[in-house]
C-alpha positions in Angstrom: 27.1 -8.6 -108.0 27.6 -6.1 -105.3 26.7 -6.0 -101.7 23.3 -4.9 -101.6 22.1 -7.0 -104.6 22.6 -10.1 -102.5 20.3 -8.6 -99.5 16.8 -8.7 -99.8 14.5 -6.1 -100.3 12.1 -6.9 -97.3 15.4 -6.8 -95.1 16.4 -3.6 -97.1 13.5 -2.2 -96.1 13.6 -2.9 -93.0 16.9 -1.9 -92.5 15.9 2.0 -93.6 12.6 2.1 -91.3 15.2 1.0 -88.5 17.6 3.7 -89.9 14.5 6.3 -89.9 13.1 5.3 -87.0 16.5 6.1 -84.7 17.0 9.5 -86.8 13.5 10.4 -85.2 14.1 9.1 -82.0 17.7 11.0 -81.8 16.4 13.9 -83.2 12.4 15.0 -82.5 12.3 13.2 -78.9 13.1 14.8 -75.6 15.5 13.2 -73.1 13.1 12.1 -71.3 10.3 10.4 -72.8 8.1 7.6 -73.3 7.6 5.4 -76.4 4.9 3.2 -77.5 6.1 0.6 -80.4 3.2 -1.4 -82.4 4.4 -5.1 -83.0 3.2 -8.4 -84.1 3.6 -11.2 -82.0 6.4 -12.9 -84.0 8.6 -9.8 -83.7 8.1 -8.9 -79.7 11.3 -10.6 -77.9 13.3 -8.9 -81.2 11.7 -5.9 -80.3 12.6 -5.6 -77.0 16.0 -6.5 -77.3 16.5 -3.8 -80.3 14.5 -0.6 -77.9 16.7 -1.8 -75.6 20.2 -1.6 -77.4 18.9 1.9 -78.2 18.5 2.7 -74.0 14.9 2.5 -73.7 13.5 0.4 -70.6 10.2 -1.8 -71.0 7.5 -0.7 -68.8 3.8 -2.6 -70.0 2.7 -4.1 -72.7 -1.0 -3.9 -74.2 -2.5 -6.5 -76.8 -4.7 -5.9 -79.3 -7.4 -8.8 -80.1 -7.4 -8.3 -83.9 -9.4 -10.1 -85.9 -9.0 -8.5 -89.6 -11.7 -9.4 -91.8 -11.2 -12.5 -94.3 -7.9 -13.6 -91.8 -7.2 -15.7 -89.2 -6.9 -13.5 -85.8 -4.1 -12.1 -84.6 -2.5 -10.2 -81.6 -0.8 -7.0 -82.1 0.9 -5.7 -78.9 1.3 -1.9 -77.9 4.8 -2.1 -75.8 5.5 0.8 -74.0 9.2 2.1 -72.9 10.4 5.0 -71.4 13.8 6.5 -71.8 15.1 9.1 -69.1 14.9 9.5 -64.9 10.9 8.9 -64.5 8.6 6.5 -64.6 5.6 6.7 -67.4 2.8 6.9 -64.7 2.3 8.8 -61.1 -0.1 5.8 -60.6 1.6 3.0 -58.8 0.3 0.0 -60.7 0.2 -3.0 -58.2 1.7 -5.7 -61.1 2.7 -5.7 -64.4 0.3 -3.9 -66.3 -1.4 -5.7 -69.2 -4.4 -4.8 -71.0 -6.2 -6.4 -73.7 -8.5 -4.6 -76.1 -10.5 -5.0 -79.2 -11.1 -2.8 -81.7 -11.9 -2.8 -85.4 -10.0 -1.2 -88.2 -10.8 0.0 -91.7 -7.7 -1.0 -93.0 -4.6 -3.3 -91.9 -2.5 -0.2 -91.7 -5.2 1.4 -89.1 -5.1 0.5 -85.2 -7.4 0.9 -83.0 -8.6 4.5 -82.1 -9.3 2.9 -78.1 -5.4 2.7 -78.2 -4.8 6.1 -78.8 -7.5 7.9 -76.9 -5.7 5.5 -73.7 -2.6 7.5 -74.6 -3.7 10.9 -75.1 -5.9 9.8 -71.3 -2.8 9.1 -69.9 -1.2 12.3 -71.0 -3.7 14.8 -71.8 -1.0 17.6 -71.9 2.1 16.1 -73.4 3.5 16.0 -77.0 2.8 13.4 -79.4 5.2 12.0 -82.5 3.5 9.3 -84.3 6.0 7.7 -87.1 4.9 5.6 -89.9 1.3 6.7 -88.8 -1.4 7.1 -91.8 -3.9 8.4 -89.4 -4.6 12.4 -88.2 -5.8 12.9 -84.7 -5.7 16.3 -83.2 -2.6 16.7 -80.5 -0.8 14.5 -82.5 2.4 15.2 -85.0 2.5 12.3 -87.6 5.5 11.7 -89.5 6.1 8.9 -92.1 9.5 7.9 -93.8 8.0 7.8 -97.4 6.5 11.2 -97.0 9.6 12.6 -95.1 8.0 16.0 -94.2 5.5 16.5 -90.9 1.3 16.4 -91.0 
């Protein structure tokens, strides 16, 4: 039995959409930039620490009320991070900035639409890289690991 045998697929996988997701950070991302990361609540303080190992500083977080039909309801959270010598916003928030939103989805690999039309609010005239997306929106460059060319 060799090496990888004795590793789990789910952490296999894992392990490549970590792999994947540095390769597209390193290589499609200007210096400075910010990056919004979809996570479940289980995975948030594992998040954070791995965004931070890669240099990226937490700046707000965003929860998604999801309530997927025939489950229990969940919270998804939107965290946001920047990497470089700026902050995300020329607003001066007064606190932490946390905002909760609802939304529904056709499928579990959708999120909410609200979340991205706050993003492409808050920067009308930047670039946009979304990876492991399924969904097309116009402004936006989608690239997925399975696929591994661009939309």
């Amino acid at each position: 039995m060799n090496l990888s045998e004795s590793i789990p697929q789910e952490e296999i996988r894992a392990m490549r959409a970590f792999h994947f997701l540095e390769e597209c950070l390193r290589d499609l991302s200007y210096p400075n930039h910010i990056l919004f990361v979809w996570v479940t609540e289980y995975y948030v303080q594992d998040c954070c620490s791995y965004m931070n190992r890669l240099g990226y500083r937490y700046y707000a977080r965003f929860i998604w009320a999801n309530k997927p039909a025939n489950v229990q309801p969940a919270r998804e959270y939107l965290l946001m991070y920047y990497k470089g010598n700026f902050l995300p916003f020329t607003i001066n928030f007064s606190g932490p900035l946390k905002l909760t939103f609802t939304g529904s989805v056709k499928t579990q690999k959708c999120k909410p639409a609200a979340a991205y039309s706050m993003i492409d609010a808050f920067y009308p005239y930047w670039s946009k890289l979304q990876l492991f997306g399924w969904t097309r929106r116009p402004g936006w460059s989608v690239f997925h690991q399975n696929e591994k060319k661009y939309k």
